[in-house]
C-alpha positions in Angstrom: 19.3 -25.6 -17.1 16.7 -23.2 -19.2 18.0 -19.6 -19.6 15.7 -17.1 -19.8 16.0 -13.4 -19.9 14.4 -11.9 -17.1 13.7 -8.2 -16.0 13.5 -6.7 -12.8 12.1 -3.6 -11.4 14.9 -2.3 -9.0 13.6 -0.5 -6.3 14.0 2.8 -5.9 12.6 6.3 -6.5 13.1 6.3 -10.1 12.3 2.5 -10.5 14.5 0.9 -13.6 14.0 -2.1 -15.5 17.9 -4.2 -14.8 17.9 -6.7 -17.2 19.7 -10.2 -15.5 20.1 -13.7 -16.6 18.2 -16.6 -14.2 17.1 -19.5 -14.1 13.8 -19.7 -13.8 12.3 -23.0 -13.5 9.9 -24.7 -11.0 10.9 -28.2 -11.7 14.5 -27.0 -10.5 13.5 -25.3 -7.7 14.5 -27.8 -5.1 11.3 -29.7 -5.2 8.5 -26.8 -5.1 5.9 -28.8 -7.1 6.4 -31.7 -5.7 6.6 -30.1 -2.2 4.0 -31.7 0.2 2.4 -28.9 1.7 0.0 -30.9 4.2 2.9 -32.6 6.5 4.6 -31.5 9.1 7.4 -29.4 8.2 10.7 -30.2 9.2 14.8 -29.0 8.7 16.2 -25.9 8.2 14.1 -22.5 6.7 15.6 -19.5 6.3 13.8 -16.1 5.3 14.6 -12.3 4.6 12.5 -9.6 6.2 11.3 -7.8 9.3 14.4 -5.3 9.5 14.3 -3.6 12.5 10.5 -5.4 13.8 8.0 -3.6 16.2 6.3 -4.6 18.3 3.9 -6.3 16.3 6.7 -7.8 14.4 7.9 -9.3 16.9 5.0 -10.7 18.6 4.1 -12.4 15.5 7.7 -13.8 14.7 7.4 -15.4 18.0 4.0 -16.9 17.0 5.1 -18.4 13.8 8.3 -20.0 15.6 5.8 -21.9 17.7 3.7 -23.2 14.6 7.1 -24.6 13.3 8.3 -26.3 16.1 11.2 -28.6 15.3 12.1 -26.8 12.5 15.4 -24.4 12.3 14.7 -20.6 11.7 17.5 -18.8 9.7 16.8 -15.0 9.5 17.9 -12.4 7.1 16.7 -9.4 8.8 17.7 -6.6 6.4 16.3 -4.7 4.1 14.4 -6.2 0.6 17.2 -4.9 -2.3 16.4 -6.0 -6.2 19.7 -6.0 -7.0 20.8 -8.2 -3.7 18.2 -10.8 -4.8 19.0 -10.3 -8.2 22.4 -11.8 -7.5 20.8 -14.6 -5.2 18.7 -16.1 -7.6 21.7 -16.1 -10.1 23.5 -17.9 -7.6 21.0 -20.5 -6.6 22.0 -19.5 -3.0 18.1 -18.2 -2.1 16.3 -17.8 1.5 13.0 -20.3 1.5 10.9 -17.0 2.0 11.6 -13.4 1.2 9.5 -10.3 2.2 9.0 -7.3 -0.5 6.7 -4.9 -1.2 3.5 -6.2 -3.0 3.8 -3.8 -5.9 7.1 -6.1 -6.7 5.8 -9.4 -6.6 4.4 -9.7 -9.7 7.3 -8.8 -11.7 9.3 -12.0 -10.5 6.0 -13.5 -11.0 6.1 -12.9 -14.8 9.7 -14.4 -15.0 9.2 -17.6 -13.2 11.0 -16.5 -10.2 8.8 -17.0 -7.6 6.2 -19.9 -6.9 2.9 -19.8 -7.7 1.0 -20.5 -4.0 -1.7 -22.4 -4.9 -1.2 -25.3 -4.0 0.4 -24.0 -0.5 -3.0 -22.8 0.2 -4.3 -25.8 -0.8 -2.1 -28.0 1.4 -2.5 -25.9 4.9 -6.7 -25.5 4.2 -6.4 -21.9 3.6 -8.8 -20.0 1.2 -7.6 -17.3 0.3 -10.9 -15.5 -0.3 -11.6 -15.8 3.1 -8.1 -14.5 4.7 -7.4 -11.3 3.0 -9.3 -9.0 0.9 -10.7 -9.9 -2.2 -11.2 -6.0 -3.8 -8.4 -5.0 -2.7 -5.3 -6.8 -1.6 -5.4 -10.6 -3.3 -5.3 -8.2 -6.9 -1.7 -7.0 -6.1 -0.4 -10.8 -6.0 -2.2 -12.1 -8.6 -1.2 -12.5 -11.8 -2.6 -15.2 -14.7 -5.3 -16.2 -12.4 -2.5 -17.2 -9.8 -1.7 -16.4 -6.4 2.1 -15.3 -6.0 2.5 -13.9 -2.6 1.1 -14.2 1.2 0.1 -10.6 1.8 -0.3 -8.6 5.3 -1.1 -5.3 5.9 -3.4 -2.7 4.3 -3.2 1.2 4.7 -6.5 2.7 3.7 -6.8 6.0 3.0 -9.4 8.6 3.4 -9.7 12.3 4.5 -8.7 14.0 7.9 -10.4 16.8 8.4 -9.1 20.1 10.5 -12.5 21.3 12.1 -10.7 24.6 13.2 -10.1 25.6 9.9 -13.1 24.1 8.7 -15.6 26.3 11.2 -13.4 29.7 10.7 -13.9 29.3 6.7 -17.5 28.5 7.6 -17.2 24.8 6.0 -19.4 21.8 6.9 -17.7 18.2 6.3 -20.3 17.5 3.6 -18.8 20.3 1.4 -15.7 18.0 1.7 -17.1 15.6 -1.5 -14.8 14.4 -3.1 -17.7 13.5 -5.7 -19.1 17.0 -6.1 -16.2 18.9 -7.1 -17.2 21.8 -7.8 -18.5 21.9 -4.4 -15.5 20.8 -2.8 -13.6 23.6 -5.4 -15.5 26.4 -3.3 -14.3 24.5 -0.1 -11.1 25.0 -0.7 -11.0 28.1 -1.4 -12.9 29.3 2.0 -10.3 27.4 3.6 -7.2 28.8 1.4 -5.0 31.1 2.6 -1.9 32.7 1.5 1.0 35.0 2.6 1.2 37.1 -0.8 1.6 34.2 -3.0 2.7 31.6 -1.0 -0.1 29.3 0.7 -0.1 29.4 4.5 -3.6 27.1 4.5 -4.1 24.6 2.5 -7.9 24.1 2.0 -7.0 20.6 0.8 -3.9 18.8 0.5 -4.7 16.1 -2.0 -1.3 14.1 -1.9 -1.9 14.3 -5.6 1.6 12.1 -5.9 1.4 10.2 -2.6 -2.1 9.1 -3.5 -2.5 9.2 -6.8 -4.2 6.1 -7.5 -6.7 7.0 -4.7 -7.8 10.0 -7.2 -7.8 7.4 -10.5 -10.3 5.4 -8.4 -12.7 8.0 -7.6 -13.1 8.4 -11.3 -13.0 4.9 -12.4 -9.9 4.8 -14.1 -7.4 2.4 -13.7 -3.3 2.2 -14.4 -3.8 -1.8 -15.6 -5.9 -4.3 -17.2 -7.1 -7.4 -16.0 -3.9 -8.9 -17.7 -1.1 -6.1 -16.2 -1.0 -4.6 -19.2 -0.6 -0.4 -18.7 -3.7 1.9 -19.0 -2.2 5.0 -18.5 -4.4 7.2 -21.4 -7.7 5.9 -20.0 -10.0 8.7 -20.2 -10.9 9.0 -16.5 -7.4 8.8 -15.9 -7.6 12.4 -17.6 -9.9 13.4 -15.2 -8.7 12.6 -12.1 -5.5 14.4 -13.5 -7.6 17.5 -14.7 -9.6 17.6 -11.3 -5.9 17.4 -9.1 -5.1 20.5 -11.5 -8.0 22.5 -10.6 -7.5 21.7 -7.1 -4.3 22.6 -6.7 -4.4 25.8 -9.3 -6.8 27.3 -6.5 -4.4 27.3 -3.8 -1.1 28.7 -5.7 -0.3 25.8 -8.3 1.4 22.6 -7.9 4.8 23.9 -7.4 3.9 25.9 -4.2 1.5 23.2 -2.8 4.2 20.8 -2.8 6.6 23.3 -1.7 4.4 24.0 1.2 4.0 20.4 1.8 7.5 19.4 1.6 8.1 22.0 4.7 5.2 20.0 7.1 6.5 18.6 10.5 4.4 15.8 9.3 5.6 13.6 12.3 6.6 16.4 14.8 4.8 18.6 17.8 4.2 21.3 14.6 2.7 19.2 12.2 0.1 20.5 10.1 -2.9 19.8 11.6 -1.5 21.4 15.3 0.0 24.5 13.4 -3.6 24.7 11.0 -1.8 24.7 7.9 -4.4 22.4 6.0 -8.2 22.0 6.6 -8.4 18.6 5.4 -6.3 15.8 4.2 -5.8 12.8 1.8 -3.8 10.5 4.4 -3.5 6.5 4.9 -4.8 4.6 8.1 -1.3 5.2 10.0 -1.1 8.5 10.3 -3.6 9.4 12.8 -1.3 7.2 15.2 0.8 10.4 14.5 -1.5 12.7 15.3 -2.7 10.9 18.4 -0.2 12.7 20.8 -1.5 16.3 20.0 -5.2 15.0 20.4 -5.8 17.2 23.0 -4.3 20.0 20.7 -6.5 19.4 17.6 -9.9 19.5 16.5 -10.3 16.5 13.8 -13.1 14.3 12.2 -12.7 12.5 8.9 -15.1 11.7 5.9 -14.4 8.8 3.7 -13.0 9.6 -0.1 -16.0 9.6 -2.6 -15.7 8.0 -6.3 -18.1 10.3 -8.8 -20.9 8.5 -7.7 -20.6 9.5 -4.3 -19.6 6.1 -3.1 -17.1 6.0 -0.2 -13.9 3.6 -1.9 -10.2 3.4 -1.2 -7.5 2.1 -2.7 -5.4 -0.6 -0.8 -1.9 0.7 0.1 1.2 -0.2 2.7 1.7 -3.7 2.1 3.9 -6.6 1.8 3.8 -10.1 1.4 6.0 -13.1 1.1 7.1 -15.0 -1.3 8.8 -18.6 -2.0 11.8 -18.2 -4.7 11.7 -20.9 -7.2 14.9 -22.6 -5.9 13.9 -22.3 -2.3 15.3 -25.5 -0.7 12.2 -26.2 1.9 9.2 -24.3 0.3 6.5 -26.2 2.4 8.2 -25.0 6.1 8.3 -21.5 3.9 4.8 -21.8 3.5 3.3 -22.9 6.4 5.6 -20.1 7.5 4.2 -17.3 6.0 1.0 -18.8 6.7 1.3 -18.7 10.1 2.3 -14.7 10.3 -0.9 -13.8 9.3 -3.5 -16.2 10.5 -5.6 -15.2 13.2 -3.5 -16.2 16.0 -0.5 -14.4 15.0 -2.6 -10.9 14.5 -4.2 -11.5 18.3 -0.6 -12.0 19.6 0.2 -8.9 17.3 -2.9 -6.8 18.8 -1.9 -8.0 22.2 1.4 -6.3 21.9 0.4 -3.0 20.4 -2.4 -2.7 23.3 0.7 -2.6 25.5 2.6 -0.4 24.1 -0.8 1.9 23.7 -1.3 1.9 27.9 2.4 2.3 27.8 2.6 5.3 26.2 -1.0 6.3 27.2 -1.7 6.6 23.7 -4.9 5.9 21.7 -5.4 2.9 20.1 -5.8 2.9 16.2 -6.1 -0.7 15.7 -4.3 -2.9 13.1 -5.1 -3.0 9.8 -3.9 -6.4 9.0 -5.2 -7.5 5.4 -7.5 -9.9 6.6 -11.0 -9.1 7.2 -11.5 -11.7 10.0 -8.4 -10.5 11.7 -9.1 -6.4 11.6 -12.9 -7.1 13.0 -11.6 -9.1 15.9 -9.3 -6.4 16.7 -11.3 -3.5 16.6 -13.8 -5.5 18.9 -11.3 -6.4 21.3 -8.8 -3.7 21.7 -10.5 -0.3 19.5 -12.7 1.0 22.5 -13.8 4.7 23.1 -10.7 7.2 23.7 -12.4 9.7 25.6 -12.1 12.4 22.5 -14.9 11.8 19.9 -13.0 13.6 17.6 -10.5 11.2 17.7 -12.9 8.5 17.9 -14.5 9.8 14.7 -11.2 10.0 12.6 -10.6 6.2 13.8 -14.0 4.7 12.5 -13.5 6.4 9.4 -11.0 4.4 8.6 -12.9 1.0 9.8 -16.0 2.2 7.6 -13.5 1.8 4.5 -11.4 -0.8 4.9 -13.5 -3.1 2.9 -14.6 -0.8 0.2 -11.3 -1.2 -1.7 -10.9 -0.8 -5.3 -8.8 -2.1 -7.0 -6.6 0.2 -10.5 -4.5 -2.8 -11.6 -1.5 -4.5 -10.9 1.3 -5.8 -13.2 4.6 -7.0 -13.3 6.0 -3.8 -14.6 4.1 -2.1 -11.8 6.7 -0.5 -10.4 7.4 1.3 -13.6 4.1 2.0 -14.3 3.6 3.8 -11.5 6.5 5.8 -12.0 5.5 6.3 -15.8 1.9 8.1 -14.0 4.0 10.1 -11.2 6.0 11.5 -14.5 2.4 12.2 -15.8 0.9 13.5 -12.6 4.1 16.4 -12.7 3.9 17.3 -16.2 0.1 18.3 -15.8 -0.3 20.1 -12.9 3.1 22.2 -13.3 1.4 22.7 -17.0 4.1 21.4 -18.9 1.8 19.0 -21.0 -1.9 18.9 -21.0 -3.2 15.6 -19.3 -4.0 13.5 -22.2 -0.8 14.2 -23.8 1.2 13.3 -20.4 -0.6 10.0 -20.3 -0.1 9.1 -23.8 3.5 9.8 -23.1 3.0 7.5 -20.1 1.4 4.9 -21.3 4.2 4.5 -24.5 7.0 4.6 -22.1 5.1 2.2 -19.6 4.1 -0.2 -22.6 7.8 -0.5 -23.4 8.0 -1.4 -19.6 5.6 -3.9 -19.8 6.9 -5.8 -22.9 10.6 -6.2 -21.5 9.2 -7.3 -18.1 6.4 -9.4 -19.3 7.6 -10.4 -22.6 5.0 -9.3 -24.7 
């Protein structure tokens, strides 16, 4: 058996590198290279995910089942744990098909941990080009010009705008540009308000943490290379840093913004757009299902978020995918397993379900954001029709007009700690502690160091 030492990102707010001994090879993985991929697949597979499904979870769990007729389904439905797998893998004792967060994939990726897919996609006729999103999600499972992971889901971002605050301030949605700051800079300071000197109005809440990588984007920068390694000190990573500064200097400072954040009832009947504590908002594809309740309470649109040329992007976000362990015992039932939760099929079943519990709950359907570009434009044409509140209606298209403008900043197999390397940069600048440059060159050293345990370099 080869011994290799492998790293792990653990999950986890502060995300650590564990160091672990595992074995690591594919021609001991119970037959994964020599798996045939194109018959029908038979025995027992077991997998580990969808804790506590939806709905939509659900729906397409029954789906797949069907697609594997004949075969045994044993289910692990708890939550992904680094350290839990950790121990699996040193045990030999793995499911065929485990669920985690995209950003996590790569880093078993890097220690030959998980199987390359190719040749899964090769087997069942898929291309992945054509399934999921090139720009944007395929990046976060590839790694060495392979293809790691079967991803689903995608949370765009963009801004939600708060047109009561907006017309009291006397602001127009075009001075919300994300590409013209100094224009957007006067914006938010109409919009500002404060009791003494602690904000009661937020002209713009930037999730400068939250959504960092949305504001490296819009200034070109990026967190990795083409290879994983860190790029922390790029140059327009200084930017997007010095521009989140200036942003959030003109309403108080960093410290008060997120203080003021922090006390949102971001998912209650006072959340901030009902009680007018922000005029507009950095905020992913789910959350106007939040606000859709208090629709009747509210007075929204949305405008896409701008990179400095004034071209709407966003950054891709929310997602999972599945992944085959090296020692998985029946990687080709694993596959066509995974396969079958996000092919077409399984997302109609999925949209089926969710329009059900919309009339249910005589709510406003959002759509699904799936990952696949096939799969989110046969939903929105089947099930996304008009609410009856434009505003609403508005805030919703938004979000379909920039689904497929991702960009991508990198991915890596120390991504985890990467990103926690920038958040540690993001803090240090806009409480003033360093200047931006020097927080990303203390990034980037620290994430470097990351990088080489992880990858080996």
């Amino acid at each position: 058996m080869r011994k290799r030492r492998a790293a792990f990102v653990a999950a986890g707010v502060a995300a650590a590198l564990v160091a672990t001994t595992a074995c690591g090879s594919s021609d001991e993985s119970g037959g994964g290279d020599d798996a045939d991929y194109a018959a029908k697949p038979s025995g027992t597979m077991s997998y580990w995910g969808f804790n506590n499904a939806d709905d939509v979870g659900k729906a397409r769990l029954d789906y797949a089942a069907k697609q594997l007729d004949g075969v045994t389904l044993e289910a692990d439905q708890t939550n992904f744990d680094a350290q839990k797998f950790t121990t699996r893998l040193a045990s030999g004792s793995v499911p065929d098909v485990v669920q985690m967060d995209r950003n996590q994939v790569l880093t078993y990726a890097a220690q030959d941990l998980i199987m390359p897919l190719d040749k899964c996609f090769e087997g069942n006729k898929v291309d992945p080009k054509e399934r999921w999103y090139t720009d944007s999600v395929l990046p976060d499972v590839t790694y060495q010009d392979k293809i790691w992971g079967v991803p689903q889901f995608y949370q765009p971002p963009a801004l939600i705008l708060n047109r009561a605050v907006m017309e009291a301030a006397g602001v127009q949605e075009a001075d919300i540009d994300t590409s013209n700051p100094e224009k957007l800079l006067t914006a938010i300071g109409k919009m500002y308000k404060a009791n003494g000197d602690v904000p009661a109005t937020l002209g713009l809440n930037p999730e400068a943490t939250g959504q960092i990588n949305l504001w490296i984007a819009g200034q070109g920068g990026r967190i990795a290379d083409e290879s994983g390694k860190p790029t922390l000190d790029d140059p327009n990573n200084v930017a997007a840093l010095e521009l989140l500064k200036k942003i959030t200097d003109a309403q108080g400072g960093f410290a008060k913004v997120k203080s003021f954040v922090d006390s949102f009832d971001k998912f209650g009947e006072k959340n901030q757009f009902v009680a007018n504590q922000v005029g507009a908002e950095v905020d992913a594809q789910w959350y106007p299902n939040v606000l859709s309740p208090f629709k009747d309470q509210v007075k929204l649109s949305a405008v896409p978020f701008k990179d400095k040329s004034g071209n709407p992007i966003t950054v891709a976000g929310g997602g999972t995918a599945f992944v085959i362990p090296t020692k998985a015992k029946n990687p080709a039932a694993g596959c066509k397993w995974a396969l079958a939760l996000t092919e077409q099929g399984s997302w109609d079943a999925a949209a089926e379900a969710r329009a059900q519990t919309v009339e249910q709950k005589k709510s406003i359907n959002t759509g699904l954001f799936t990952g696949s570009p096939a799969a989110d434009k046969a939903i929105r044409e089947k099930y996304v029709k008009p609410s009856g509140n434009a505003d609403f209606d508005k805030v919703i298209a938004t979000y379909y007009e920039v689904v497929d403008k991702g960009k991508p900043v990198g991915s890596s197999p120390a991504g985890q700690q990467i990103t926690q390397e920038m958040l540690n940069a993001v803090s240090a600048t806009l409480l003033g502690n360093k200047p931006a440059q020097q927080a990303l060159a203390d990034a980037q050293t620290a994430a470097m160091n990351a990088y080489n345990t992880v990858a080996g370099g």
